[in-house]
Short mmCIF file of the C-alpha atoms (twelve columns), coordinates in Angstrom:
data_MODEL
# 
_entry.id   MODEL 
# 
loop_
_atom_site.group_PDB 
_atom_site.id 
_atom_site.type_symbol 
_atom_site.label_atom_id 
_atom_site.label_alt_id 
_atom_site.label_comp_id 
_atom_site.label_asym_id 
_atom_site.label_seq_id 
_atom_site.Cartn_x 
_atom_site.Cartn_y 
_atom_site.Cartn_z 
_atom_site.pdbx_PDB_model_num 
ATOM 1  C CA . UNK A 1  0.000   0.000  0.000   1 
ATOM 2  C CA . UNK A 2  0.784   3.555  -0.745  1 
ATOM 3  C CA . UNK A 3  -0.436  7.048  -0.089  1 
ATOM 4  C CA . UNK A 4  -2.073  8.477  -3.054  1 
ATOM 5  C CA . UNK A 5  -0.316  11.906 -3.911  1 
ATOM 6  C CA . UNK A 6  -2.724  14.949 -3.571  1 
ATOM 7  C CA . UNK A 7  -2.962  16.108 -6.826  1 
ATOM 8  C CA . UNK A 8  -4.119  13.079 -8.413  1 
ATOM 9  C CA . UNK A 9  -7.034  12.832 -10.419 1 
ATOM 10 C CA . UNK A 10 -9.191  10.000 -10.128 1 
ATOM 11 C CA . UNK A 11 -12.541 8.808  -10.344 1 
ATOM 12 C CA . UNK A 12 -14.375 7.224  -7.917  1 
ATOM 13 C CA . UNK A 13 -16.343 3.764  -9.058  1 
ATOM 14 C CA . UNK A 14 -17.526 2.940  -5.945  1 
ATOM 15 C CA . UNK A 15 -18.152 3.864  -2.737  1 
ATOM 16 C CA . UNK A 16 -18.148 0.701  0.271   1 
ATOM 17 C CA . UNK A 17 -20.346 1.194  3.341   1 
ATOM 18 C CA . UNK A 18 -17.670 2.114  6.895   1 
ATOM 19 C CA . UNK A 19 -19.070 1.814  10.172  1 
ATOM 20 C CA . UNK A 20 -19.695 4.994  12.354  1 
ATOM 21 C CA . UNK A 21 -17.127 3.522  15.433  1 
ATOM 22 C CA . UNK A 22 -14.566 3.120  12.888  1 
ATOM 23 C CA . UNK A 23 -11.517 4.953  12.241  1 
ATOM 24 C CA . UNK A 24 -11.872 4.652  8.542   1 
ATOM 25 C CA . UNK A 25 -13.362 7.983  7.114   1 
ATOM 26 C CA . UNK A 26 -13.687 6.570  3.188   1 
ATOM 27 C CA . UNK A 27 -13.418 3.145  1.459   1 
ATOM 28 C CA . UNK A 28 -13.831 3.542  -2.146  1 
ATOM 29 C CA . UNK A 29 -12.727 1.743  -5.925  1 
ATOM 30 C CA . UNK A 30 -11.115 4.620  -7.675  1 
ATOM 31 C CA . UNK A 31 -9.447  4.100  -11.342 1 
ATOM 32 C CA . UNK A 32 -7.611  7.058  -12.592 1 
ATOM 33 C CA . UNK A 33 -8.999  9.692  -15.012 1 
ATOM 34 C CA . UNK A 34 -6.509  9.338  -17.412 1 
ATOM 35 C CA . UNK A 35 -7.239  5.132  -17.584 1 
ATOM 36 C CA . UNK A 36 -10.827 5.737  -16.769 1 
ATOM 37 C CA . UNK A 37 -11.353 7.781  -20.213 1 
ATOM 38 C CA . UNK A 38 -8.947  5.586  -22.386 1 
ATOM 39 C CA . UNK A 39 -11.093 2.691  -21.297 1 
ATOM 40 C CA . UNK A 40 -8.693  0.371  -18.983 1 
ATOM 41 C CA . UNK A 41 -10.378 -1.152 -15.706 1 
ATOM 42 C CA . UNK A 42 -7.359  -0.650 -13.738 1 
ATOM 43 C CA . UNK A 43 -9.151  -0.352 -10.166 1 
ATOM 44 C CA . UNK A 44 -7.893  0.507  -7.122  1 
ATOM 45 C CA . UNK A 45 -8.563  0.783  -3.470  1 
ATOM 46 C CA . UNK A 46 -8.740  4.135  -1.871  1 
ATOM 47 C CA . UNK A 47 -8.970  3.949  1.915   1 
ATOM 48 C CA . UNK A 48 -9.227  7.509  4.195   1 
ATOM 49 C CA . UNK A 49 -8.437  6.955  7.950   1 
ATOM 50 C CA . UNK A 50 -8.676  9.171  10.819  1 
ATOM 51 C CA . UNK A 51 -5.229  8.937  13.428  1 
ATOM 52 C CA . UNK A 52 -7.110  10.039 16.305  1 
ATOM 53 C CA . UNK A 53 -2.978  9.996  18.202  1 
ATOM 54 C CA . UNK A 54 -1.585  12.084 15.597  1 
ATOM 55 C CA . UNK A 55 -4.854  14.041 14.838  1 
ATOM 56 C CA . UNK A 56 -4.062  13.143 10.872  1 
ATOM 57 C CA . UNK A 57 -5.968  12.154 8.209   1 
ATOM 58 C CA . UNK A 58 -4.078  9.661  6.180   1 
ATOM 59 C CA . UNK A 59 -5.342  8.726  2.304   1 
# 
């Protein structure tokens, strides 16, 4: 796993339910907008969490 850089652009495929007494903020498929329009089904994982020690968000 690796942390997605800020600037990237990506679209989001699908969105997975989280649980509210979770630390996890997002869980989504996301394939990249440059894939996504030349047609390739390269999806990926995209998982937001909440570092409630650091006070961080981490993507």
């Amino acid at each position: 796993m690796t942390r997605l850089k800020e600037n990237a652009s990506f679209v989001v495929v699908k969105s997975r339910a989280i649980s509210d007494n979770n630390c996890k903020r997002a869980d989504e498929i996301i394939v990249f907008a440059k894939q996504a329009a030349a047609g390739a089904d390269r999806f990926l994982p995209r998982v937001v969490w909440w570092d409630e020690q650091s006070q961080r968000e981490f993507v």
